[in-house]
N, CA, C and O of each residue as an XYZ file, in Angstrom:
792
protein
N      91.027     94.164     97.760
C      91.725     94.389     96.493
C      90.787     94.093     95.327
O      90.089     93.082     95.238
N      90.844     94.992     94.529
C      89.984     95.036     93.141
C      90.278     93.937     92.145
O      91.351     94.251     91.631
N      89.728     92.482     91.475
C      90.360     92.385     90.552
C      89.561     92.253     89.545
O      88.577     91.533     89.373
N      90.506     93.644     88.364
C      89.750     94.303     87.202
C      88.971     93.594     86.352
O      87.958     94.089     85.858
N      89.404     92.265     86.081
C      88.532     91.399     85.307
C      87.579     91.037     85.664
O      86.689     90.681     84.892
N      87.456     91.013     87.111
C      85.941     90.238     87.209
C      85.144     91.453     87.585
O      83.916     91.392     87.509
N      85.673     92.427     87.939
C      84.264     93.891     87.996
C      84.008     93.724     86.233
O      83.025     93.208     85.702
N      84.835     94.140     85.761
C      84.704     94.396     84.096
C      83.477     93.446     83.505
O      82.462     93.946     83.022
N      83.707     91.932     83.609
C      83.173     90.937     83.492
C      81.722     90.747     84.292
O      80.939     89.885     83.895
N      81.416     91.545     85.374
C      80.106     91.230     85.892
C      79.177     92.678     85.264
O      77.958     92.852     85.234
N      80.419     93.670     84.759
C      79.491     94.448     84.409
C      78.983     94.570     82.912
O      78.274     95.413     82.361
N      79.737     93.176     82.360
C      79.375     92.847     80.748
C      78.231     92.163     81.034
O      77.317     92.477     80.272
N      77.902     91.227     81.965
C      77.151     90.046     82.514
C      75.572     91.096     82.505
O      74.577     90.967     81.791
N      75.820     91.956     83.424
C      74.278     92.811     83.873
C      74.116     93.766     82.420
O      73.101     93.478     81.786
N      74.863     94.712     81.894
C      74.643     95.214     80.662
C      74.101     94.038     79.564
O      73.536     94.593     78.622
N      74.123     92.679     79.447
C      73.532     91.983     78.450
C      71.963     92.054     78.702
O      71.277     91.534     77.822
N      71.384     92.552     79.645
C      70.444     92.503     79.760
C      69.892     94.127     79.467
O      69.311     94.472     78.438
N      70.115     94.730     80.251
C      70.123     96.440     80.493
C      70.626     97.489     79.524
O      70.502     98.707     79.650
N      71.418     96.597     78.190
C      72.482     97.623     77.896
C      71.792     98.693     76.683
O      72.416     99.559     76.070
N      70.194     98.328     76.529
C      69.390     99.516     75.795
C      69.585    100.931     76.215
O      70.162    101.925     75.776
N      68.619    100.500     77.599
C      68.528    101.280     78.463
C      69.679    102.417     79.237
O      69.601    103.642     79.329
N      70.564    101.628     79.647
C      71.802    102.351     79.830
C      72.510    102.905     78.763
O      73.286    103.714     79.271
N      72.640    102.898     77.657
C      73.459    102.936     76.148
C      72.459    104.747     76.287
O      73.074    105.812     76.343
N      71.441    104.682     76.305
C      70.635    106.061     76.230
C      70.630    106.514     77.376
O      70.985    107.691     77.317
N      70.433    106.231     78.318
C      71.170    107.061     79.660
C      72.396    107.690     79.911
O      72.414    108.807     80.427
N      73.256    107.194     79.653
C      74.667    107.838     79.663
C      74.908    108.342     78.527
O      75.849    109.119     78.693
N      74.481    108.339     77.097
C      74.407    108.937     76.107
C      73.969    110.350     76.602
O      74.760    111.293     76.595
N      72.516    110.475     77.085
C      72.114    111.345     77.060
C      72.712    112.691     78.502
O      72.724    113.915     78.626
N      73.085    111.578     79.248
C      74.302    112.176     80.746
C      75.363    112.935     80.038
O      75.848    114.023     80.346
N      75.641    112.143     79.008
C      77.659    112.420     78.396
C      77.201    114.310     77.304
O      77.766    115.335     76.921
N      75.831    113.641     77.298
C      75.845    115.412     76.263
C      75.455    116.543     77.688
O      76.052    117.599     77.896
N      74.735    116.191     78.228
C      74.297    117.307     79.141
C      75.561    117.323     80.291
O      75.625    118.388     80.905
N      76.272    116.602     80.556
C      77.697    116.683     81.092
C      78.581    117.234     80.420
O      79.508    117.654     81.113
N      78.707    117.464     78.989
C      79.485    118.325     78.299
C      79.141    119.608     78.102
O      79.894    120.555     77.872
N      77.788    119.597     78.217
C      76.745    120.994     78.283
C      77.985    121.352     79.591
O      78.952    122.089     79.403
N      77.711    120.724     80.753
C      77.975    121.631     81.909
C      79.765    121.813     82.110
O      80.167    122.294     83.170
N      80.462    121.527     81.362
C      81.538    121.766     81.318
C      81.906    122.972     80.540
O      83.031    123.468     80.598
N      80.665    123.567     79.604
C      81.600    124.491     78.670
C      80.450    126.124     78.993
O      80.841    127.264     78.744
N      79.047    125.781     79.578
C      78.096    127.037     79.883
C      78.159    127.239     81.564
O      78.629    126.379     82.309
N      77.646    128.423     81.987
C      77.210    128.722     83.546
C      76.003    127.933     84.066
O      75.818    127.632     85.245
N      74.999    127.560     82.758
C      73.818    126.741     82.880
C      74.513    125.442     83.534
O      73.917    124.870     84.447
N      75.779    124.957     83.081
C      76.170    123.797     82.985
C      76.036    123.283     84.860
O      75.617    122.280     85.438
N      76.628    124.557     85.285
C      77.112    124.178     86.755
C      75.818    124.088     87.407
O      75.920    123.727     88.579
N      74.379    124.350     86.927
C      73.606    123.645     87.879
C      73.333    122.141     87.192
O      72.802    121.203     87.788
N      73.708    122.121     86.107
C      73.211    120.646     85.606
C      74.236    119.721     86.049
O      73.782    118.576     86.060
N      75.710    119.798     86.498
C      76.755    118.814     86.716
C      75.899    117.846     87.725
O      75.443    116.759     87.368
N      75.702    118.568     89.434
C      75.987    117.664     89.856
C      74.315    116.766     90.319
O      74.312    115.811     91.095
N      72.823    117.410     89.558
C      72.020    116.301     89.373
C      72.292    115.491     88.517
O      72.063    114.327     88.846
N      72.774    115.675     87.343
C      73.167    114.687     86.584
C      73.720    113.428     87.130
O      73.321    112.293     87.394
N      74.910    114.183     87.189
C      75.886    112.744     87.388
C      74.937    111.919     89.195
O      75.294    110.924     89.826
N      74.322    112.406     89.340
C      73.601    111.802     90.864
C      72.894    110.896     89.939
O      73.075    109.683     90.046
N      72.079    111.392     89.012
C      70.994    110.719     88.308
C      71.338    109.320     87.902
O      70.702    108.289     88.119
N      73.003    109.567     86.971
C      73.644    109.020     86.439
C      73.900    107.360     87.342
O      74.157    106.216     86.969
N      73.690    107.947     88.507
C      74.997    107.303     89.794
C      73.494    106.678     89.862
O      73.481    105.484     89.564
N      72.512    107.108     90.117
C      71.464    106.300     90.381
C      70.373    105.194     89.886
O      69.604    104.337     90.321
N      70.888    105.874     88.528
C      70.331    104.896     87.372
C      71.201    103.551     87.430
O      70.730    102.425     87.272
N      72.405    103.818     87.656
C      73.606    102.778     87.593
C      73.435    101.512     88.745
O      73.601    100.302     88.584
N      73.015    102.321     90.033
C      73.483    101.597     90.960
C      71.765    100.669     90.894
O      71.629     99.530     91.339
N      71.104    101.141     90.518
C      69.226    100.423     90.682
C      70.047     99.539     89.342
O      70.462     98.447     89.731
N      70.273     99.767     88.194
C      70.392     98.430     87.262
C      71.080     97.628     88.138
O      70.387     96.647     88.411
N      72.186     97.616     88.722
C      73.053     96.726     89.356
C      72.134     95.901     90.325
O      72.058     94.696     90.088
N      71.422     96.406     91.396
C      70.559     95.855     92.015
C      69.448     95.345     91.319
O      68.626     94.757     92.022
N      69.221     95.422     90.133
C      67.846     94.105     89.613
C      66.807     95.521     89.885
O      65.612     95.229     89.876
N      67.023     96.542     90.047
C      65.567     97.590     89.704
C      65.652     97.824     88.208
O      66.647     97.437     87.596
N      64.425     98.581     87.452
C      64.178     99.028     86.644
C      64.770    100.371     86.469
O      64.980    100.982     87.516
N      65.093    100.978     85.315
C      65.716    101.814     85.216
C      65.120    102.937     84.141
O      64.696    102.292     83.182
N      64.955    104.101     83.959
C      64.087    104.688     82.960
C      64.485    105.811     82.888
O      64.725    106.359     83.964
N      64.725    106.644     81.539
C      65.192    107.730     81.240
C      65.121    108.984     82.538
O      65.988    109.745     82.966
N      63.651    108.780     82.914
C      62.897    109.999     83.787
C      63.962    109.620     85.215
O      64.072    110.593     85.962
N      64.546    108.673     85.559
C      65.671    108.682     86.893
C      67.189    109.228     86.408
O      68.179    109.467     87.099
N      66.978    109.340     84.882
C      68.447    110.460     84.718
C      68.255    112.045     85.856
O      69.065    112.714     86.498
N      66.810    112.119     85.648
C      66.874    113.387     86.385
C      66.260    113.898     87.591
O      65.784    114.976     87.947
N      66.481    112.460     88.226
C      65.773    112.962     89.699
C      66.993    113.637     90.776
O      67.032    113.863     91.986
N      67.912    113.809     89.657
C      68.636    114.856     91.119
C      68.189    116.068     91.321
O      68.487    116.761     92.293
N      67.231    116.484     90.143
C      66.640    118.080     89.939
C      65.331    117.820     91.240
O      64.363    118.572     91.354
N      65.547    116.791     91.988
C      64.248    116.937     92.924
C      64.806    117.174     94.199
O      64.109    117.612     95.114
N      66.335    116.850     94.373
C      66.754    117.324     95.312
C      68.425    118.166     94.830
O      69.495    117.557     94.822
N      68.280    119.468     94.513
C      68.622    120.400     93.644
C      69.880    121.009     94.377
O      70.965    121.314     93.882
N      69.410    121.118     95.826
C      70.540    121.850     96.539
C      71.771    120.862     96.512
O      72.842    120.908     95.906
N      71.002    119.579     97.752
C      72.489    119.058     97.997
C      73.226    118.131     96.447
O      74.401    117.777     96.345
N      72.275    117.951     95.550
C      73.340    117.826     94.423
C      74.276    118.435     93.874
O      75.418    118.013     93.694
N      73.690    119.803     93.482
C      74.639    120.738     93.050
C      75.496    121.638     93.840
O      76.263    122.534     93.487
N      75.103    121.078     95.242
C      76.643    121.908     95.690
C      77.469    119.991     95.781
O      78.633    120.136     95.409
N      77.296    118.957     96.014
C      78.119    118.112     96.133
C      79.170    118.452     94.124
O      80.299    118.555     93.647
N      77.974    118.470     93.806
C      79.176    118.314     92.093
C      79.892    119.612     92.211
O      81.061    119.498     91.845
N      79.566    120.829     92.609
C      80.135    122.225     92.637
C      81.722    122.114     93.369
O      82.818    122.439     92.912
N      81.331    121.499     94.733
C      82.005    121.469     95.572
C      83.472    120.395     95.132
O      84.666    120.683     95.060
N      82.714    119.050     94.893
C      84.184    118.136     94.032
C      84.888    118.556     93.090
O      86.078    118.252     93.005
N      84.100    119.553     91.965
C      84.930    119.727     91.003
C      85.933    120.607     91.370
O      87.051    120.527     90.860
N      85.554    121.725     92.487
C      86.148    122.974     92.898
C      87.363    122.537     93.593
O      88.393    123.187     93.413
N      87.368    121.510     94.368
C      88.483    120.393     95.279
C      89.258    119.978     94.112
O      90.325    120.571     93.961
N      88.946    119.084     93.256
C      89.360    118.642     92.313
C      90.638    119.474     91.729
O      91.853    119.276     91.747
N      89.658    120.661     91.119
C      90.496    121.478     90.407
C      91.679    122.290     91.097
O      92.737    122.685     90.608
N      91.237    122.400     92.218
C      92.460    123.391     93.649
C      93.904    122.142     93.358
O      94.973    122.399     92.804
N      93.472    120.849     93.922
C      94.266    119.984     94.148
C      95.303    119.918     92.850
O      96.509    119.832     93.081
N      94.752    119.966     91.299
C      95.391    120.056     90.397
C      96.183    120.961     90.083
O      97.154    120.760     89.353
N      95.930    121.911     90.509
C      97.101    123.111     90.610
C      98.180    123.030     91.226
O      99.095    123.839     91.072
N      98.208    122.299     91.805
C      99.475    121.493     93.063
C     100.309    120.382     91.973
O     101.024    119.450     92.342
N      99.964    120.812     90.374
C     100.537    119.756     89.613
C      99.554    118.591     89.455
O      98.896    118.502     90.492
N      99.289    117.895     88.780
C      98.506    117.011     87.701
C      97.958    115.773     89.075
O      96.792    115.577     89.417
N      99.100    115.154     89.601
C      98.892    114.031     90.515
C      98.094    114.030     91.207
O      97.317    113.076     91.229
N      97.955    115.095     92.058
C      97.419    115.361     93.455
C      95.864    115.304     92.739
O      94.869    114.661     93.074
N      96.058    116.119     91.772
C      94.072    116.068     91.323
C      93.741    114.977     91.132
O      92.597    114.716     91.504
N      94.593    113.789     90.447
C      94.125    112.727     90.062
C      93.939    111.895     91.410
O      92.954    111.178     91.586
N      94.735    112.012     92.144
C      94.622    111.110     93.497
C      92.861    112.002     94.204
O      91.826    111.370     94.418
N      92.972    112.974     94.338
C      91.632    113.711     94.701
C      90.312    113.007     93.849
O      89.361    112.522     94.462
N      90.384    113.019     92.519
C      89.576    112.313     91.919
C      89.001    111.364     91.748
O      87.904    111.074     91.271
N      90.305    110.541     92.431
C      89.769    108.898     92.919
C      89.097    109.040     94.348
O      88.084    108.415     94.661
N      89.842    110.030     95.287
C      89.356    109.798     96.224
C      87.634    110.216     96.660
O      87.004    109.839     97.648
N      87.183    111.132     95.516
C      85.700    111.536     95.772
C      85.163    110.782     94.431
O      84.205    111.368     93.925
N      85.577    109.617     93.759
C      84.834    108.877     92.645
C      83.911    108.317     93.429
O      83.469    107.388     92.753
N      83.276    108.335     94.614
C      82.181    107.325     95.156
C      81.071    108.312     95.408
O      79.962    107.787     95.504
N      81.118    109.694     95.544
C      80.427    110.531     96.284
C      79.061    110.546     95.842
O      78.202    110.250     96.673
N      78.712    110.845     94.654
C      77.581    110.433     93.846
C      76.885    108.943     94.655
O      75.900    109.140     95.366
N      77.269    107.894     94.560
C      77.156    107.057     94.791
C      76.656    106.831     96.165
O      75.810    105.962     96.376
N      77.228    107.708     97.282
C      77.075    107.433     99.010
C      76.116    108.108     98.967
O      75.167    107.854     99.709
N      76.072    109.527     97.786
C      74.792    110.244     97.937
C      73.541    109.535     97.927
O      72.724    109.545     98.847
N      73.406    108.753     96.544
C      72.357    107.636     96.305
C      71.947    107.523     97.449
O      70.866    108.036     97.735
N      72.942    106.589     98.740
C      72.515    105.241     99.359
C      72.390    106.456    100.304
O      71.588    105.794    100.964
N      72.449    107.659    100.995
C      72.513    108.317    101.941
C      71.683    109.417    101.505
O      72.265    110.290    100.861
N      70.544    109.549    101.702
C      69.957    110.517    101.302
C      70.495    111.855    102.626
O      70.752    113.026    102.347
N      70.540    111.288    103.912
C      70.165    111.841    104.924
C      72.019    113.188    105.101
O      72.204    114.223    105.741
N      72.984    112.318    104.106
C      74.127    113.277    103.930
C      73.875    114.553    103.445
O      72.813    114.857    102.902
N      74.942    115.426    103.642
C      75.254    116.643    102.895
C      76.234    116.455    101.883
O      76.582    115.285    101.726
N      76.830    117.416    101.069
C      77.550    117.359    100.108
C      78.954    116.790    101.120
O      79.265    115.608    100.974
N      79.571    117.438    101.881
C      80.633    117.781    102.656
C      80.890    116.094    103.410
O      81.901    115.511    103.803
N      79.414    115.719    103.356
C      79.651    114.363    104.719
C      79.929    113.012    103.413
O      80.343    111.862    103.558
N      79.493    113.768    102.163
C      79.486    112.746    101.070
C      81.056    112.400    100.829
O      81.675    111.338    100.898
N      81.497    113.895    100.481
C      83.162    113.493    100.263
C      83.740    112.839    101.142
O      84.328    111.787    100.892
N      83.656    113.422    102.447
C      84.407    112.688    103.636
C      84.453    111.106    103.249
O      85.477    110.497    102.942
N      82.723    110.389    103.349
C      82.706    109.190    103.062
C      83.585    108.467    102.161
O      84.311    107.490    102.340
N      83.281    109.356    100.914
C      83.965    108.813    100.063
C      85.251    108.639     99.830
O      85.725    107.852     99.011
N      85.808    109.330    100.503
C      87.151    109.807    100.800
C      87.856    108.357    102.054
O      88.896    107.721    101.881
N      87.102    108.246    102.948
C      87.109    107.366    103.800
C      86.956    105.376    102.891
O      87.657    104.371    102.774
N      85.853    105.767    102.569
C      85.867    104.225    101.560
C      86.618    104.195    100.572
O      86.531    103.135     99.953
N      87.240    104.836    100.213
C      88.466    105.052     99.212
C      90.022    104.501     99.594
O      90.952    103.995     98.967
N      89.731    104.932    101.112
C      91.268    104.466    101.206
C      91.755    103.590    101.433
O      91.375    102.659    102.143
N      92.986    103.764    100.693
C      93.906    101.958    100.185
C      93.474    101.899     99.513
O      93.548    100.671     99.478
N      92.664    102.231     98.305
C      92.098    101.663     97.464
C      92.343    102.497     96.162
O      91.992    102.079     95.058
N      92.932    103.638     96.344
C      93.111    104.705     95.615
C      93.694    103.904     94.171
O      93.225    103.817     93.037
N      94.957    103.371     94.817
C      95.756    102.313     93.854
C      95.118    101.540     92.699
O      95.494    101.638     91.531
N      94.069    100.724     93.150
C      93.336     99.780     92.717
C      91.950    100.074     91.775
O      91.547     99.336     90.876
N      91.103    101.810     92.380
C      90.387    102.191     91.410
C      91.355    102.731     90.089
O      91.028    102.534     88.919
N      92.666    103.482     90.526
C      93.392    103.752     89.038
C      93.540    102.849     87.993
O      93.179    103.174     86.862
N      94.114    101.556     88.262
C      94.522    100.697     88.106
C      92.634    100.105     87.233
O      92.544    100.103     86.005
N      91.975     99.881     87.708
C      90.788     99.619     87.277
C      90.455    100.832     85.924
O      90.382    100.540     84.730
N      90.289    102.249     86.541
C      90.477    102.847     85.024
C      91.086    102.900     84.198
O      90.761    103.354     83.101
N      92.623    102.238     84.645
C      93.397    101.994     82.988
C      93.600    101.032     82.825
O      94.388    100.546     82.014
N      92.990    100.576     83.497
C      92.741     99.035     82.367
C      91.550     98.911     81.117
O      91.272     97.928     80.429
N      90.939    100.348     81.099
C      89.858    100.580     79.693
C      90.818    101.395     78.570
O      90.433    101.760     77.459
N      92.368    101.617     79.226
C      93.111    102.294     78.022
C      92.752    101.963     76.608
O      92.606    102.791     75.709
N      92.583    100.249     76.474
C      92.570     99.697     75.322
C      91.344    100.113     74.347
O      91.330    100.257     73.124
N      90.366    100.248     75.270
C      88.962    100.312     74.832
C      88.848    102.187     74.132
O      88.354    102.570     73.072
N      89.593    103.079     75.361
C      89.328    104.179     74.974
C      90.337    104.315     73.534
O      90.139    105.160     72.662
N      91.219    103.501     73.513
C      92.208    104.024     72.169
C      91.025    103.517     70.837
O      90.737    104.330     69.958
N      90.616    102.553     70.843
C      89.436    101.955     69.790
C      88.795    103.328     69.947
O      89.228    104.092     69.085
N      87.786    103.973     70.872
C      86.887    104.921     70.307
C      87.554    106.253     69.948
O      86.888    107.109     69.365
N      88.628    106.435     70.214
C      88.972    107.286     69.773
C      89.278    107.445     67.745
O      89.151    108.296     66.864
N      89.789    105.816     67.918
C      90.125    105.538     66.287
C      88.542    105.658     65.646
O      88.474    105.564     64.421
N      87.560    105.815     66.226
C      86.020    106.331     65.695
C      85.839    107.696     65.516
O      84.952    108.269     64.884
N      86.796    108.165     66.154
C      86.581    109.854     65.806
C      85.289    109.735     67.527
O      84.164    110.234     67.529
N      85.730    109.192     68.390
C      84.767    109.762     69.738
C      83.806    108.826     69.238
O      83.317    108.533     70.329
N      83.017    107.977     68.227
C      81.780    107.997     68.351
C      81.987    106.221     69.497
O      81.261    106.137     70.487
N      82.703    105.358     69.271
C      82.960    104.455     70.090
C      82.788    104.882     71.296
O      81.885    104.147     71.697
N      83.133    105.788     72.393
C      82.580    106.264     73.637
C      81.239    106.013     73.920
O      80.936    105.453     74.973
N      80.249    106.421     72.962
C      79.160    106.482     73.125
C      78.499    104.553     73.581
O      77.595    104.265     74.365
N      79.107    103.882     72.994
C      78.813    102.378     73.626
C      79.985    101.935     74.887
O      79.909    100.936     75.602
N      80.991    102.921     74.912
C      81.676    102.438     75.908
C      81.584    102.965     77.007
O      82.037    102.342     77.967
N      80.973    104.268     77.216
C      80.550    104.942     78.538
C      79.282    103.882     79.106
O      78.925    104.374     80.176
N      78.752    103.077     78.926
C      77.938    102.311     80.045
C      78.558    101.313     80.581
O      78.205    100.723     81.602
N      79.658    101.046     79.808
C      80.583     99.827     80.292
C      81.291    100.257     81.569
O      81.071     99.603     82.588
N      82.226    101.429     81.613
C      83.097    102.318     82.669
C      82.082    102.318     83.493
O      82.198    101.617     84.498
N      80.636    103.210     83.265
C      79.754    103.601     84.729
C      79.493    102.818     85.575
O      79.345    103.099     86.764
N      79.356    101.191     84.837
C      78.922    100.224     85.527
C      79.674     98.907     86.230
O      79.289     97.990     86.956
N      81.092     99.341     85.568
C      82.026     98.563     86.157
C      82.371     99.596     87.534
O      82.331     99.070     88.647
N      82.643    100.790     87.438
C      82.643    101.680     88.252
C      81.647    101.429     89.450
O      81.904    101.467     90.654
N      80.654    101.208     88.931
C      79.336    101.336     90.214
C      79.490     99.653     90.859
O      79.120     99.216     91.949
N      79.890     99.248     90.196
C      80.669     97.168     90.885
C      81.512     97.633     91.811
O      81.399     97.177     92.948
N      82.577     98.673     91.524
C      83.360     98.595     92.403
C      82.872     99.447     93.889
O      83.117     99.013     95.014
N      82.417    100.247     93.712
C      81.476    100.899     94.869
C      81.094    100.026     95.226
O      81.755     99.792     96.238
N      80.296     99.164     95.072
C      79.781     97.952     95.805
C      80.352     97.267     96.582
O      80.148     96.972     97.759
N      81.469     96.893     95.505
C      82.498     95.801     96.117
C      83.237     96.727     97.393
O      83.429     96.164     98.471
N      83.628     98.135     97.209
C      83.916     98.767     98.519
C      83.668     99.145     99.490
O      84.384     99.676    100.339
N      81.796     98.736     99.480
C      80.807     98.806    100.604
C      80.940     97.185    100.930
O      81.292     96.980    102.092
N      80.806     96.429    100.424
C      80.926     95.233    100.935
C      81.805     95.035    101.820
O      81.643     94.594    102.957
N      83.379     95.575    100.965
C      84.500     95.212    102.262
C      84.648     96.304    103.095
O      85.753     96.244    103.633
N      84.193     97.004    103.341
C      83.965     97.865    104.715
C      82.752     97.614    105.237
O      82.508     98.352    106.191
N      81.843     96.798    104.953
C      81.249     96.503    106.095
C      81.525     94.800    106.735
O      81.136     94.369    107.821
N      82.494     93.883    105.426
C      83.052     93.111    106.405
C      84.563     93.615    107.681
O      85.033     93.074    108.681
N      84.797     94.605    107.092
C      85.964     95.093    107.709
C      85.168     95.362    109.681
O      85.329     94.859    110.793
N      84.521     96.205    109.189
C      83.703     96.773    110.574
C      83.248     95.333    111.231
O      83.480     95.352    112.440
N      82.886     94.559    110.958
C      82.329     93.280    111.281
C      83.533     92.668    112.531
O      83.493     92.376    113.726
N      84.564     92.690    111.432
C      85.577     92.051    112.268
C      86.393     92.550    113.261
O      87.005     91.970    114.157
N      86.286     94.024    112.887
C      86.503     94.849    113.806
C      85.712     94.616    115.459
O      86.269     94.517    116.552
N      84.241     94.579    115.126
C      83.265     94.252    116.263
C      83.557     92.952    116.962
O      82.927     92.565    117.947
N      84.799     92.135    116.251
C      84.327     90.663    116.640
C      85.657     90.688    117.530
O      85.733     89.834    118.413
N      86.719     91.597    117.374
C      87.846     92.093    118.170
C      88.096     92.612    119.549
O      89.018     92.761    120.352
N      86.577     92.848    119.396
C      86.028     94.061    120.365
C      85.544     93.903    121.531
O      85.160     94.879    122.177
């Protein structure tokens, strides 16, 4: 079980150090992510990006260095990025047609995929969702619940006219990328105890 304050709180803790660096990383993610939402260019830029994004995130968390030039190392492995972002959004969007819920539950359930990609080079797009889909569950509840608990924060940037986002998108990526963690952690104590059953 997630509890929101202390992801939130460890990811204020590591941003006091990092939060230059990241503040221009996801700055510069959030424009070329809006690029790919509104051009055809966009759909090859979605899903290195957000890999880049996922990767820049998860090396600050671990104590690596982090540098503009790892926004875009998903353009080095081109295929299986952009069909993993092609492929989620395309799921995504099917599921939403089934009415609003179902996408949002879909959305939580592939919020890690980026992320397994990182740690799994050796996946495909297809083995990414599964994963993610798999470390997700039961948990569906608890990542929602974790994103609205920034309601407060997103109503402030909005009273900026949007420009507040721009310091609050490293806060979300990186509380986000805590909780990936924290959901690799307890699935691999889960499996543990599983083995000790066994």
């Amino acid at each position: 079980m997630f509890i929101c304050s202390e992801l939130r709180a460890r990811a204020r803790q590591q941003l006091t150090v990092n939060y230059g660096v990241m503040l221009v990383v996801t700055l510069i993610a959030s424009l070329l992510l809006g690029l790919a939402n509104s051009t055809v260019v966009g759909l090859v830029l979605g899903g290195p990006i957000t890999f880049g994004l996922s990767w820049c995130v998860l090396a600050m968390i671990r104590g690596n260095r982090v540098t503009l030039e790892n926004l875009f190392c998903g353009f080095s492995d081109l295929g299986r990025t952009l069909l993993l972002g092609l492929m989620r959004s395309i799921f995504i969007f099917l599921w939403t047609l089934l009415f609003i819920i179902p996408g949002i539950i879909k959305s939580l359930e592939y919020s890690m995929a980026f992320h397994i990609m990182v740690d799994h080079p050796e996946m495909d797009w297809s083995q990414c969702l599964q994963e993610s889909s798999r470390l997700t569950s039961g948990y569906k509840g608890d990542l929602f619940l974790l994103q609205l608990s920034f309601i407060g924060w997103y109503l402030l940037a909005l009273l900026t006219c949007g420009i507040g986002m721009i310091f609050l998108a490293p806060y979300v990526e990186v509380t986000m990328g805590n909780a990936y963690e924290q959901l690799k952690a307890e699935d691999l104590a889960a499996r543990r105890y599983a083995c000790l059953l066994y």
